[in-house]
C-alpha positions as CSV (number, residue, x, y, z in Angstrom):
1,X,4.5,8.0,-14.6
2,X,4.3,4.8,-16.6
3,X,2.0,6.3,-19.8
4,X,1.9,3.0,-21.3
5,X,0.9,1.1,-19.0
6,X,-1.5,3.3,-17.5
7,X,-3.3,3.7,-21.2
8,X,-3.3,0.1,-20.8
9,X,-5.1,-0.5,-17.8
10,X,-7.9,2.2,-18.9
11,X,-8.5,0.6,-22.5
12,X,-8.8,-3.1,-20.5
13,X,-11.6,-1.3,-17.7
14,X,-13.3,-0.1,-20.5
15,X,-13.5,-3.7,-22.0
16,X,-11.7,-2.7,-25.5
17,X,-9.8,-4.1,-27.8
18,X,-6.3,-2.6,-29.5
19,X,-8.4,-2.6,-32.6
20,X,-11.2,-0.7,-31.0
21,X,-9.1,1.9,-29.8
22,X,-6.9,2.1,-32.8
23,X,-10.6,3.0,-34.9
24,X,-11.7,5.0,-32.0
25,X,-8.8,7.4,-32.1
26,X,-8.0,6.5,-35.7
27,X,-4.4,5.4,-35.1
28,X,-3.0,2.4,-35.8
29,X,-3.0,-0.6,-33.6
30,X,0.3,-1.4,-34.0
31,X,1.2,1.9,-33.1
32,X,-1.3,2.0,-29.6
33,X,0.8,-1.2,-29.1
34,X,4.2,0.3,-28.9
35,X,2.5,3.2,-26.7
36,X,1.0,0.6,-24.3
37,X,4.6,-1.1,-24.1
38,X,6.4,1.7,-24.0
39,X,8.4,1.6,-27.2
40,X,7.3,4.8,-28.2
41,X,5.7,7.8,-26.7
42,X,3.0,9.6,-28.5
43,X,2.8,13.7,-28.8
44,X,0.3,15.8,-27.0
45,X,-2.0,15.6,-29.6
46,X,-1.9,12.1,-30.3
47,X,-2.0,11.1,-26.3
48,X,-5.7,13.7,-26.7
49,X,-6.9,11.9,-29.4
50,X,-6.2,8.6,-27.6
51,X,-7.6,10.0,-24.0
52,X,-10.8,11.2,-25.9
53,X,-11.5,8.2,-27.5
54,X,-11.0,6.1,-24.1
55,X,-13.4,8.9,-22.6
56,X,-10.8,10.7,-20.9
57,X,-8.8,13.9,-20.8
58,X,-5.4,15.6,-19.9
59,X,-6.2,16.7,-16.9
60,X,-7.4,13.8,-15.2
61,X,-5.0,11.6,-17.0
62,X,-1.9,13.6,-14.9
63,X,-4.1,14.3,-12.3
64,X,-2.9,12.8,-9.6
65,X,-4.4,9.9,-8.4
66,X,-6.1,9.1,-5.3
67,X,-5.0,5.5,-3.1
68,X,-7.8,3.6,-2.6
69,X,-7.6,2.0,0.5
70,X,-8.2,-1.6,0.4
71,X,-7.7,-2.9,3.7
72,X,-10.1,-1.9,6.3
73,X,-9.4,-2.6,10.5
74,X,-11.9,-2.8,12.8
75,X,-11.6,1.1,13.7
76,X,-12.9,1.6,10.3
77,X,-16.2,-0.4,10.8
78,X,-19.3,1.6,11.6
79,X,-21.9,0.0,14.5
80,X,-25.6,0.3,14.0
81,X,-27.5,-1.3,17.1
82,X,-30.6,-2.0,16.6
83,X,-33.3,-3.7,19.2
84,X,-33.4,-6.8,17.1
85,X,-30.3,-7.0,15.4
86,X,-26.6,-5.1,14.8
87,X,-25.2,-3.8,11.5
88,X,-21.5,-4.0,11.0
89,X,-20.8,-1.7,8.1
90,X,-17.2,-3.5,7.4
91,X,-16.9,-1.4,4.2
92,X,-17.0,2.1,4.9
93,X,-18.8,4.6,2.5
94,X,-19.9,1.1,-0.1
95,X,-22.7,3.5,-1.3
96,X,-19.7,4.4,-4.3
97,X,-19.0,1.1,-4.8
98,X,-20.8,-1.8,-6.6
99,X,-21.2,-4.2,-3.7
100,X,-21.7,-3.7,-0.2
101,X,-20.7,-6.0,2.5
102,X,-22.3,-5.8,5.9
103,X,-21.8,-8.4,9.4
104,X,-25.1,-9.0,10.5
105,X,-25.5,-10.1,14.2
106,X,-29.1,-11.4,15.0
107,X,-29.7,-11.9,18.9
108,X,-32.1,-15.1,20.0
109,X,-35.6,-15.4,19.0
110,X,-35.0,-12.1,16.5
111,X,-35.1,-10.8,13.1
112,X,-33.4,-8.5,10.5
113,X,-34.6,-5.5,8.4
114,X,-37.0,-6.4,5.7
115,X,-35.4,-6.3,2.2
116,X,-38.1,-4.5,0.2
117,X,-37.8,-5.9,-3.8
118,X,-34.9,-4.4,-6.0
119,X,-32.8,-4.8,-9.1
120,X,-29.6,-6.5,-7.8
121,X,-28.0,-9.8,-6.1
122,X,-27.7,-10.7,-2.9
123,X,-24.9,-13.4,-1.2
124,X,-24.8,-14.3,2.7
125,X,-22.4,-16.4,4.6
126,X,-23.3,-17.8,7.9
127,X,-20.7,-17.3,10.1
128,X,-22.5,-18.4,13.6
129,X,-25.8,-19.9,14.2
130,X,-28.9,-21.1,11.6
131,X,-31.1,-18.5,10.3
132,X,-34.1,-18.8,8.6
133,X,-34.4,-16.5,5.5
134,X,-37.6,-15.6,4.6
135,X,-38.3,-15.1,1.0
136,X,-41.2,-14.7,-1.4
137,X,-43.3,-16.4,1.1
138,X,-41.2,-19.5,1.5
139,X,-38.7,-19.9,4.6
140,X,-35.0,-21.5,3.6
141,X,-32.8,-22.5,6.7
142,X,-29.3,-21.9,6.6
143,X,-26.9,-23.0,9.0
144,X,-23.7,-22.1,10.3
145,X,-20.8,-22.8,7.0
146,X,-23.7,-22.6,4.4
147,X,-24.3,-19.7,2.0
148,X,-27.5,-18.2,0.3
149,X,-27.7,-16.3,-3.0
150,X,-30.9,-14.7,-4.3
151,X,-32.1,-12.1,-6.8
152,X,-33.8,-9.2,-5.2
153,X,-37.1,-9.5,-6.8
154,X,-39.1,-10.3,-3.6
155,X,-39.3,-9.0,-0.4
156,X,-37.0,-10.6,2.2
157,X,-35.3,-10.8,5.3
158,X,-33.5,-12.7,8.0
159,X,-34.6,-14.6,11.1
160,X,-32.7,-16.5,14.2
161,X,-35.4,-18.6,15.5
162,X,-32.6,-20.3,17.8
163,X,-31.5,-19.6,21.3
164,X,-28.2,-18.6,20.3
165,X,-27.0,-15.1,18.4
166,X,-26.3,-15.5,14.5
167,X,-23.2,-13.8,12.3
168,X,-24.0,-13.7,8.9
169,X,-21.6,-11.9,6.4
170,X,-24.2,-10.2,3.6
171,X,-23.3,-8.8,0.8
172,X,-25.5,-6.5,-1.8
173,X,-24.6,-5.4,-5.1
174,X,-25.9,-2.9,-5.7
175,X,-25.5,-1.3,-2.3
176,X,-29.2,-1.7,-0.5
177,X,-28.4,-1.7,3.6
């Protein structure tokens, strides 16, 4: 196991500096330098004080960590059919994630699920067709190649007022569908 590097990567998720760490732990930051490079390797103790202060413990530090897939295949997708419209959950289990990405498929002359008001962001990609999105009691068309991105503060939803089906990627954060 790479120690150094792994310290690394947990002070940069947690957005800190060397010199936040190094008063955090109260070591030095040259020292969490040479730790982070592997030029030195720190005792028990000091890898504790330096796990505590990054929120952290032995255990899960040598735990072994789980792969995250990152690749998904179409066996992984989940289908919801609907009468009016199909769900393609491309992501599986998003509801641990921040973001959730979902293919919409609208038939002809059809509609989505209305998007009640919530505190997050919302992006869609037309991938086939022109919808119509319907939003705080305006309606937007977007066609085939153009992309919409909204705050979730009002009520919305998706329309296909054409004669042919619509794709649209959607994406959430946080995960809504």
């Amino acid at each position: 196991m790479d120690i150094g590097h792994r310290l690394k990567q947990m002070r940069i998720r947690q957005s800190l500096t060397l010199e936040e760490l190094a008063s955090r732990s109260e070591l030095t930051k040259g020292f969490l330098s040479q730790v982070e490079r592997n030029l030195t390797s720190p005792s028990i103790a000091t890898l504790t004080d330096i796990l505590e202060a990054l929120g952290s413990s032995l255990a899960e530090f040598f735990s072994e960590e789980k792969q995250e897939k990152v690749v998904f295949r179409k066996s992984d997708f989940f289908v919801d059919e609907r009468d009016d419209y199909g769900i393609h959950w491309i992501v599986p289990n998003t509801q641990k994630n921040e973001m959730e990405p979902i293919l919409m498929e609208i038939p002809a002359q059809s509609r989505s699920f209305t998007v009640n008001p919530h505190n997050g962001e919302e992006f869609g990609y037309v991938l086939d067709g022109t919808v119509a999105l319907e939003i705080g009691g305006k309606t937007l068309t977007v066609r085939k190649g153009e992309t919409f991105y909204l705050k979730g503060k009002d009520d919305h939803f998706l329309s296909n007022r054409g004669n042919k089906a619509a794709k649209v990627l959607w994406v959430s954060t946080p995960p809504i569908f």
